[in-house]
N, C-alpha and C positions, 0 to 999 in steps of 0.2 A: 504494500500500500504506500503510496506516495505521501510524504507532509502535508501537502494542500490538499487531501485526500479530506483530512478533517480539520473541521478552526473550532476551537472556541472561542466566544462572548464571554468574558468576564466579568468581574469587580475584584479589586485586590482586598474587599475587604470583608469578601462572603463565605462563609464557610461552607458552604453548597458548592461556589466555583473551586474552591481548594480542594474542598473532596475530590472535585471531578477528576482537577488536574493529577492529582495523586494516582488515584485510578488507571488514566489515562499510562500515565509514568510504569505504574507498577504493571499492566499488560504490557511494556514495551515499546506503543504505538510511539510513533512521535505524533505530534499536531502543530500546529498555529494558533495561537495564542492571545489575544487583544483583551486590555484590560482597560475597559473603555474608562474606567474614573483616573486611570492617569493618561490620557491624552489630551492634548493642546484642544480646547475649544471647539475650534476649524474642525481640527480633524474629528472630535467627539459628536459632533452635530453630522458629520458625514458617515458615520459608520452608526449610528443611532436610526439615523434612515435607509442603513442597508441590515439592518439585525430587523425592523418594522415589516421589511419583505417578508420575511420568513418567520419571524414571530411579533404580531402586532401588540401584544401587552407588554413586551420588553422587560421582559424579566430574565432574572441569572440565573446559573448559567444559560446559554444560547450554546448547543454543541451542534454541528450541522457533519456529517459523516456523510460525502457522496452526495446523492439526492434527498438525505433521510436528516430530520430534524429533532432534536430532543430537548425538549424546555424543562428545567429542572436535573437533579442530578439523580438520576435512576438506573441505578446499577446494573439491572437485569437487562433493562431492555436495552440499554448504551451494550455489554454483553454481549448480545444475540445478538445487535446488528455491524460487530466487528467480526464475531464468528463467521458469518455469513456473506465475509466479504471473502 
């Protein structure tokens, strides 16, 4: 699986996104990463309207794997949809 395979949305100050990341770590996967409460303004207001795309309530984590979208950090189903890559 490539790194731009999966990105996460974050917050550096969630412990839902830490979970994920950890997760993510401990399968191995690499991913992409964006911690949107520490980016410049400009660019927070531009990636706020591309996280809107794919999840309209904007909530964290945002892990988008391929075509497959996961709001929230939910172990199982984050899981099965890296098994089944």
């Amino acid at each position: 699986m490539q790194p731009s395979d999966i990105k996460l949305y974050a917050l550096s100050t969630c412990s839902h996104c830490r979970n994920c990341k950890e997760f993510l770590a401990q399968c191995g996967f690499e991913y992409d990463c964006v911690d949107v409460d520490r980016l410049e303004p400009g660019e927070r207001r531009q990636v706020l309207e591309e996280i809107k795309n794919i999840n309209p309530n904007l909530s964290f984590p945002t892990l988008v794997i391929g075509d497959k979208v996961v709001i929230g950090f939910k172990k199982e189903e984050i899981q099965e949809i890296l098994n089944s890559r």
